[in-house]
C-alpha positions, 0 to 999 in steps of 0.5 A: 552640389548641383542638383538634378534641375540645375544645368551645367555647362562646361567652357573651354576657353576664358569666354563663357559664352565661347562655343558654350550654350550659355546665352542659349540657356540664358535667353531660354530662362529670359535671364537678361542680367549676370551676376560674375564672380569667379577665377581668374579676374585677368583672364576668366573674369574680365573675358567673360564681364566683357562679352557678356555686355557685348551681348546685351546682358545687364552684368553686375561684376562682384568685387569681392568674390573674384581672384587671382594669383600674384604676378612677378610684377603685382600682387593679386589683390593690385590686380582685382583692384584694377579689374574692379576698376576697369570693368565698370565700364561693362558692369555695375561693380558691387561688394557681396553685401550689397547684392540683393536678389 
């Protein structure tokens, strides 16, 4: 449940930063390193990891903690595979248990 100090932003587009004031509020906090987990790994996900790194942030990308549905062709699980795969050219991928804050 977010609370009062939290700031919410809503995205229309699988770009989080498309038309959203994230890198705003995340350079007006000094972030300069994300961490991604999400839905949908093909679509949300990969956008966003990608951009993210565009923009010059340090992503690390949460293997286990994004998803998908299956496709006619492939399974979800072959899918987020292949996106933990391809992605580490934008982010250093890790399962949960190996991120530390």
């Amino acid at each position: 449940m977010p609370e009062e100090k939290d700031v919410i932003i809503q995205k229309f587009t699988p770009d989080s930063f498309l038309h959203t004031s994230l890198d705003e509020e995340l350079k007006k906090q000094d972030i300069k390193h994300v961490i991604l987990t999400g839905i949908q790994s093909e679509v949300c996900v990969d956008t966003t990891c990608r951009r993210a790194f565009s923009l010059g942030y340090k992503v690390t990308l949460v293997s286990d903690t994004h998803s998908t549905w299956d496709s006619k062709e492939i399974t979800a699980q072959q899918i987020i595979d292949h996106h933990n795969r391809a992605l580490k050219w934008f982010a250093d991928v890790y399962p949960a248990s190996d991120i530390r804050f």
